[in-house]
DRENTORFI-574783 format. One record per residue: residue in three letters; x negated, y negated, z of N, C-alpha, C in turn. Coordinates in steps of 0.05 Angstrom, whole numbers, plus 32768, in hexadecimal, padded with zeros to 4 digits. Layout:
<recs>
ALAXYZXYZXYZ ...
</recs>
This chain:
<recs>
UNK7FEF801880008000800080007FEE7FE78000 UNK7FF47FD87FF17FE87FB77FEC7FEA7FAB8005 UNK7FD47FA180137FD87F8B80277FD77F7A8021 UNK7FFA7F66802380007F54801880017F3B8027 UNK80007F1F802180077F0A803880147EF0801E UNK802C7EF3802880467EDB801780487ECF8029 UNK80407EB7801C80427E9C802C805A7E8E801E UNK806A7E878027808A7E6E801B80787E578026 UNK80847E408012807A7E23800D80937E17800A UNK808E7E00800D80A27DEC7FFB80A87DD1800A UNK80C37DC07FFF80C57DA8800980D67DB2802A UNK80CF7D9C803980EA7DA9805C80FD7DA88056 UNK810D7DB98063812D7DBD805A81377DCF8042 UNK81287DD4803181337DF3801A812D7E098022 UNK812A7E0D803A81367E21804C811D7E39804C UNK810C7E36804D80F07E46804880EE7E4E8056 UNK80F27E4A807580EC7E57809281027E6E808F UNK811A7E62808E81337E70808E81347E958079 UNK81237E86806381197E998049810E7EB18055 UNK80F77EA5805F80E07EBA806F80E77EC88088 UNK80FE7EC2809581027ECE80B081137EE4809F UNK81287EDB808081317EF7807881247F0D806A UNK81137EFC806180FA7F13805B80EE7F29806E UNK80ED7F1E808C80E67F2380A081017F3F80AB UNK81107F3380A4812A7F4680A6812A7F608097 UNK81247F59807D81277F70806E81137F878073 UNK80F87F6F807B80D57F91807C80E27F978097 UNK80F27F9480B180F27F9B80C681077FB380BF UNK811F7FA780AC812D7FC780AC81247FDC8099 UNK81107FD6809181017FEB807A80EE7FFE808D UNK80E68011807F80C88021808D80AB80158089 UNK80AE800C806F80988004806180877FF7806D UNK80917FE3807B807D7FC5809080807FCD80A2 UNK807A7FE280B0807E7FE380D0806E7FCB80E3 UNK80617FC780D680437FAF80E980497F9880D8 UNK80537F8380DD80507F6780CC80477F5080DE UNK80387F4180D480357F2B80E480377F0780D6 UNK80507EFF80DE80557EE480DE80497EC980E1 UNK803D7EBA80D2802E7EA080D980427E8B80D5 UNK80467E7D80EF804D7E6880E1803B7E4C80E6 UNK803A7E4C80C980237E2A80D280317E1980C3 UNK80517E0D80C680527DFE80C1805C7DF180E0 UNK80527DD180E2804E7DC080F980737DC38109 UNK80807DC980FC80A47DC58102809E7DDF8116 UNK80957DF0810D809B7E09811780BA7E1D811A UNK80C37E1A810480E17E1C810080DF7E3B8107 UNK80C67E4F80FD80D27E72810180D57E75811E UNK80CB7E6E813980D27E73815580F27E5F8158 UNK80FB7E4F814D81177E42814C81247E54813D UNK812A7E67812781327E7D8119813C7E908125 UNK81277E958133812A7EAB8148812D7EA88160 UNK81377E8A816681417E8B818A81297E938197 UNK811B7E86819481017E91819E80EB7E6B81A3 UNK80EC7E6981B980DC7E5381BD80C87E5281C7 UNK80B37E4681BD80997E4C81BD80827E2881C5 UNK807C7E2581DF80767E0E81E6805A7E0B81D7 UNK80547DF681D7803B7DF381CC80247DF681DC UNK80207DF981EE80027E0181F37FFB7E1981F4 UNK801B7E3681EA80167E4781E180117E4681BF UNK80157E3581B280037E3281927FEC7E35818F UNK7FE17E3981767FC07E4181767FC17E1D8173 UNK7FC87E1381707FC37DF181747FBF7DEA8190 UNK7FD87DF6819D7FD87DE681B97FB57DF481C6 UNK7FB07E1081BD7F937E1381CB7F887E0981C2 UNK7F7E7E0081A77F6D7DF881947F647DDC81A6 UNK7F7F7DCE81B17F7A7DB081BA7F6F7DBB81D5 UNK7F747DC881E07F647DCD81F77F4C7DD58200 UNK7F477DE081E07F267DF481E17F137DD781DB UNK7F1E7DC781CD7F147DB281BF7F0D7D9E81DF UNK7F207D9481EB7F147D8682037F017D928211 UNK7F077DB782157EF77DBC82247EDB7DB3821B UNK7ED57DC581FD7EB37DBD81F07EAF7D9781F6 UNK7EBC7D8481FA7EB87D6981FB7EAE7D69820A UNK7EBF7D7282287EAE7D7282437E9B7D8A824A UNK7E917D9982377E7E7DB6823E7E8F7DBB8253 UNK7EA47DC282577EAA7DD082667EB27DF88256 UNK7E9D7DF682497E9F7E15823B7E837E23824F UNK7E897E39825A7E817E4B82647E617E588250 UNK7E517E5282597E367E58824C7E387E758247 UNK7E4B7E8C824B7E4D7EA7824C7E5A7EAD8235 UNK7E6F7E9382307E807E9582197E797E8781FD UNK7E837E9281E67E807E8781D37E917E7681CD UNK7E957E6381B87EB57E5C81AC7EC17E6C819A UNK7EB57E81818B7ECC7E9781817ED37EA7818A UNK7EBE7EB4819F7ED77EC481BB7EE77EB081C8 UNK7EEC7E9881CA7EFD7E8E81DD7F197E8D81CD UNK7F107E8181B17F287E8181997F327E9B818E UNK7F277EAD818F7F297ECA81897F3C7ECB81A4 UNK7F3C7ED281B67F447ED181CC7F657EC881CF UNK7F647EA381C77F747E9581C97F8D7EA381B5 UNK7F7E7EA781977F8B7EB081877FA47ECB8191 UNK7F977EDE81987FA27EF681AB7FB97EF181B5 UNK7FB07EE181C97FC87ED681DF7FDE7ECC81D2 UNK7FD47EB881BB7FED7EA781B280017EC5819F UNK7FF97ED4819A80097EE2819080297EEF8197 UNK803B7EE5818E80527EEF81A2805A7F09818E UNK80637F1D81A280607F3A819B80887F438194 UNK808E7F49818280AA7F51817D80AE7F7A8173 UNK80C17F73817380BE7F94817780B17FA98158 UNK80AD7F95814280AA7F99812580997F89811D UNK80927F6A812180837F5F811E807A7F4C8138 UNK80667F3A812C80517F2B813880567F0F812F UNK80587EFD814A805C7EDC814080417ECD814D UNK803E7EC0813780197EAC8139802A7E888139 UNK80327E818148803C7E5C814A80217E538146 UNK80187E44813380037E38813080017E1B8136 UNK801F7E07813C802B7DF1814D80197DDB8135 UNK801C7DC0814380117DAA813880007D9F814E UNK7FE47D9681357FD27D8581517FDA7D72815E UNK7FD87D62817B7FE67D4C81867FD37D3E8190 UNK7FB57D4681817FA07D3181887F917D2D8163 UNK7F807D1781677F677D0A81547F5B7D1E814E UNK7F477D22813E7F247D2981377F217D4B812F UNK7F057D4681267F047D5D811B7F067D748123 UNK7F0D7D8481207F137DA7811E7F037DB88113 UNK7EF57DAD81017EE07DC780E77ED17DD580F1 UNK7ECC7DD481117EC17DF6810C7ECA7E06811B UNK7EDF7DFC81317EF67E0E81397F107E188120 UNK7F167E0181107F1C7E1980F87F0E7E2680E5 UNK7F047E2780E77EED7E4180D67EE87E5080E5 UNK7EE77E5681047EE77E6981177F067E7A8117 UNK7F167E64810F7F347E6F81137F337E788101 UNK7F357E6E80E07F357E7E80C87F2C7E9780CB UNK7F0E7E9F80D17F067EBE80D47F1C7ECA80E8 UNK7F277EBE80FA7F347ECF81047F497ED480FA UNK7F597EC680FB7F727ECF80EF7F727EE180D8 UNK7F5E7EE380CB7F587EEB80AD7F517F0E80BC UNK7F437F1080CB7F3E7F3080E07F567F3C80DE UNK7F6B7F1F80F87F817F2E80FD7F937F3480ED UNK7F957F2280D47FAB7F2D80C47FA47F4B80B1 UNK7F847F5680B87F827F6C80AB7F907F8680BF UNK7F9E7F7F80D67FA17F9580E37FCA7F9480E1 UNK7FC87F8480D07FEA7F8B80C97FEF7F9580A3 UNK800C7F9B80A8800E7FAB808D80167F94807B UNK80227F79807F802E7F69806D80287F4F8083 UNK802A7F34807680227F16808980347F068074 UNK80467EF6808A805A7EEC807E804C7ED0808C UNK804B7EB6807E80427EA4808080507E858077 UNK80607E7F808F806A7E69808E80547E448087 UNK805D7E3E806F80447E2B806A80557E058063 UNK80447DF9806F804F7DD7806380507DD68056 UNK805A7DC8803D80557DB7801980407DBF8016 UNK802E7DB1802E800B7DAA80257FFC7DC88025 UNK7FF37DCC800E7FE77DE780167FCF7DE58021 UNK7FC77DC680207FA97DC180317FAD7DD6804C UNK7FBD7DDB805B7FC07DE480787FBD7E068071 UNK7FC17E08805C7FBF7E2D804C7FA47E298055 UNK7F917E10803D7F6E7E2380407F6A7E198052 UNK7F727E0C80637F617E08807A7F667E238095 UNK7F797E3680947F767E49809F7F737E60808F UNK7F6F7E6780787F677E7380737F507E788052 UNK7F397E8480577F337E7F803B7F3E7E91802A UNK7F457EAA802F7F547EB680177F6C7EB08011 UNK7F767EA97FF07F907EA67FEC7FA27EC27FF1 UNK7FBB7EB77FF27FC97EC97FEA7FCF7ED77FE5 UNK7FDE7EF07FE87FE77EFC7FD07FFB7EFD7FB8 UNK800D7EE47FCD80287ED77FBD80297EC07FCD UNK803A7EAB7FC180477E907FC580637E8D7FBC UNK80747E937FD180887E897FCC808D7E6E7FD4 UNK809D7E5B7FB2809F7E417FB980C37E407FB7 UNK80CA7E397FCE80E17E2F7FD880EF7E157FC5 UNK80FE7E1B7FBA810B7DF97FA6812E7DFA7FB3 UNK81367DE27FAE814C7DE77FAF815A7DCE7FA2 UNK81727DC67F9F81797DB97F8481777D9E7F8B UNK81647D977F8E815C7D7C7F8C813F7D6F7F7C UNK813E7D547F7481257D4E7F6581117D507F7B UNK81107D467F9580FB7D467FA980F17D617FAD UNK80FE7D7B7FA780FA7D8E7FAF80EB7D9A7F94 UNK80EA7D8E7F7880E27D957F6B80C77D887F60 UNK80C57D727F7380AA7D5E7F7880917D6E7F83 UNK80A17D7F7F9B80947D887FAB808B7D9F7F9F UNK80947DAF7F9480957DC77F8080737DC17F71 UNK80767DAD7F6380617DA37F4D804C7D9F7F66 UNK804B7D8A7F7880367D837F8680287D9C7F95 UNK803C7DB87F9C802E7DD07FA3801C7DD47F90 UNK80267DD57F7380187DEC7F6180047DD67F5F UNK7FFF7DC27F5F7FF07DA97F567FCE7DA87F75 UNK7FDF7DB37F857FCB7DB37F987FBB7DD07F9B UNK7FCE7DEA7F967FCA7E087F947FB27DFE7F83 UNK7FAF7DF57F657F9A7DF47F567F837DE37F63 UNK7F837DCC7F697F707DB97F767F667DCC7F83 UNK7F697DD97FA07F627DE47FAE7F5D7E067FA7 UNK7F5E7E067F8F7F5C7E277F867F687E387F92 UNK7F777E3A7F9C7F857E4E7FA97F997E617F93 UNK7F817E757F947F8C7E887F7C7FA17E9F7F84 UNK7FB97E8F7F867FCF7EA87F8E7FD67EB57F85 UNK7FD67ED07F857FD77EEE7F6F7FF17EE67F66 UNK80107EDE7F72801F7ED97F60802C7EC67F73 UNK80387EAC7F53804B7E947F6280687E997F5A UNK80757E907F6D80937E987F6A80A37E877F76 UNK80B87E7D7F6180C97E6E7F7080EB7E6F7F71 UNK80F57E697F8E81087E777F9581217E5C7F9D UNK812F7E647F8781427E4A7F91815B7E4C7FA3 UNK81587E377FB9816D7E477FCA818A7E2A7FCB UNK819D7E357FD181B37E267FD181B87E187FB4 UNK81B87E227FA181C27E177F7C81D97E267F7E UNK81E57E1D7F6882077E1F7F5981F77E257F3F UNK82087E257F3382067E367F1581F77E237F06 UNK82077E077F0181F97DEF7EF681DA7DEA7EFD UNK81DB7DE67F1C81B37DDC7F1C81A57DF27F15 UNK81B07E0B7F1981A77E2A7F0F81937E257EF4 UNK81A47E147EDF819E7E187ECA81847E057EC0 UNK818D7DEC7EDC816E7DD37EE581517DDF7EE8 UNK81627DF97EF781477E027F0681377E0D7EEF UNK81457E207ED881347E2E7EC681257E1B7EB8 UNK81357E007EAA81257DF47E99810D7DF37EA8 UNK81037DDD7EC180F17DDA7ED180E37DEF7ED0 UNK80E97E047ED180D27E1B7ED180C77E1F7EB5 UNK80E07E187EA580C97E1D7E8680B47E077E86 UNK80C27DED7E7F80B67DDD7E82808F7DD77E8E UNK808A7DEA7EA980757DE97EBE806A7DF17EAB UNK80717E0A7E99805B7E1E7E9380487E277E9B UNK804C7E367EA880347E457EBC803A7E687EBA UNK80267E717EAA80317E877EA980287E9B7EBE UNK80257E947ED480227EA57EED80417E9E7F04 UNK80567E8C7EF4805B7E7F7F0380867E977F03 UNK80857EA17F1480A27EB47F1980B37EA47F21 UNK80CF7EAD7F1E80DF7E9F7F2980EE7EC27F36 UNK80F37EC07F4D80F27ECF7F5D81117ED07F5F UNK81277EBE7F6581447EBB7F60814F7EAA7F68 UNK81687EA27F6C81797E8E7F7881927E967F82 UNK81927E867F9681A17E907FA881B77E7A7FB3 UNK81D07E7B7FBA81E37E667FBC81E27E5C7FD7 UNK81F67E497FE481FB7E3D7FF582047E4F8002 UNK82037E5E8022820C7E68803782187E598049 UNK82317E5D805782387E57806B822B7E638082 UNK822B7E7E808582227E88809A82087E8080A5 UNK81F97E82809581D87E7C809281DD7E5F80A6 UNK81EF7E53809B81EA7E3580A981EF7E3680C0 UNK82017E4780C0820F7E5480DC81F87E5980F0 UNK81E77E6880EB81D17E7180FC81C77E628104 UNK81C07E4980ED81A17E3780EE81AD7E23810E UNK81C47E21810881CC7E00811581D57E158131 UNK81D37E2B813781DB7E34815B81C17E43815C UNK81C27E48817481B07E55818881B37E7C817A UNK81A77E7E816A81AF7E94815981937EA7814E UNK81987EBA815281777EC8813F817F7ED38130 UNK816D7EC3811281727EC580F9816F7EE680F4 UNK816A7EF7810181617F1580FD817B7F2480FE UNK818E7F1B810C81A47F25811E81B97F22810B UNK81B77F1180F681CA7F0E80DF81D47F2D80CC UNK81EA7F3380CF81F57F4780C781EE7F4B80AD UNK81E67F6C80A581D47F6D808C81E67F788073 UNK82087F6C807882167F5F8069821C7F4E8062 UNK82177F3D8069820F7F21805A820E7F1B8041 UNK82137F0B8038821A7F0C801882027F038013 UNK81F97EE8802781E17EDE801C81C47EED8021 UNK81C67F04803681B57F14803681B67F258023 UNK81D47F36801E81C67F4B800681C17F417FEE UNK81C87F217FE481BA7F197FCA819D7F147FCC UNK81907F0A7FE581747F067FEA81717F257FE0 UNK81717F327FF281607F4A7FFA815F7F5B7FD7 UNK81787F587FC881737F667FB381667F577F9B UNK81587F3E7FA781497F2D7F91812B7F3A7F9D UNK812E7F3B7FB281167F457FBE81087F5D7FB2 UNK811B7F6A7FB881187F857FA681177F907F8B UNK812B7F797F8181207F7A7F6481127F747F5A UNK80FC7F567F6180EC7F457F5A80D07F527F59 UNK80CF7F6A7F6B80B37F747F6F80997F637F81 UNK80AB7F527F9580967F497F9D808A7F567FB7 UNK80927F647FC180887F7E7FCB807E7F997FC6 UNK805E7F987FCB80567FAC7FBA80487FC17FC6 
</recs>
């Protein structure tokens, strides 16, 4: 089996968190992913809100990051210790453990200054730990700058989140526009439109001809849910959503058809 890591992108609000926690739904009722592990690095932190699951920040690899960081200011680091056992370490802890998979809150910084060689300490790590799962589902900002900066290997897919608006299709271009700048050679791009009617349906194709990119999938589209909204706006875990759902079994059989699990 391919060890894979799909990262979703896109503009806030086309529902990319929401995307990935059903993704998250489907490898949990399968055999196939028994071991998955979840990143989310985008600064909102929407997948622990998904799942009713709240996660303070000084359990984030940020909230330690800011702490490891004062400590080295004041040497208050232990001459016994290194800083990649301490971040190695930190990393560990922040992991919250679910009965199928693994959640990594990666939070937002709430201080100044540089970071470069506690992330490049973190990069190798995370990059270890994600070799000891079967699939890494990777919640990411617009900016894919925040991709290489945790990790140097791309991809193995990018799913880009659109949904029927021009800002969302701004954002679309400025991914693939930065994916290249920054080389990030993702084995395959795919984009997934969520909440269209039949009409922007037909917006969305031109736009895709138009890009021309011939690495570039369109994975499916998917309509407006009530329920889904249902979840987002109460105290609800997106997992728990009955796997009749209309808007789940159209995900799940795009999923399946699309091949992006391999």
């Amino acid at each position: 089996m391919e060890k894979q890591t799909i990262a979703f992108s896109g503009k806030g609000g086309v529902g990319k968190s929401t995307l990935l926690v059903l993704l998250l739904k489907i490898l949990s009722e399968g055999k196939k992913y028994e071991n998955s592990l979840v990143i989310d690095a985008d600064p909102d932190s929407n997948v622990g809100d998904l799942l009713n699951y709240t996660v303070k920040f000084e359990n984030t690899i940020s909230g330690k990051m800011v702490l490891l960081k004062r400590k080295i200011e004041k040497r208050e680091i232990p001459i016994t210790e290194t800083k990649d056992r301490i971040i190695e370490n930190d990393v560990f802890e922040s992991l919250i453990e679910f009965e199928k998979f693994d959640l990594l809150e990666l939070g937002h910084s709430k201080t100044k200054g540089c970071y470069c060689s506690i992330n490049n300490f973190l990069k190798n790590i995370i990059e270890n730990l994600a070799k000891n799962y079967d699939i890494v589902l990777m919640d990411c900002p617009a900016g894919l700058e925040h991709f290489s900066r945790l990790t140097s290997k791309s991809a193995s897919d990018l799913v880009i989140v659109v949904d029927p608006s021009k800002m969302s299709f701004h954002t679309l271009e400025r991914i693939l526009d930065i994916s290249n700048s920054l080389e990030l050679n993702f084995g395959k791009l795919w984009i997934l439109g969520n909440r269209f009617n039949e009409k922007a349906e037909s917006i969305l194709n031109d736009k895709i001809k138009k890009i021309n990119n011939p690495n570039l999938n369109l994975l499916g589209i998917l309509p407006f849910d009530d329920k889904i909204s249902e979840f987002n706006l109460t105290d609800s875990n997106l997992l728990e959503i009955s796997s009749e759902n209309i808007f789940y079994k159209e995900f799940k059989d795009l999923i399946n058809q699309s091949g992006i699990l391999r």
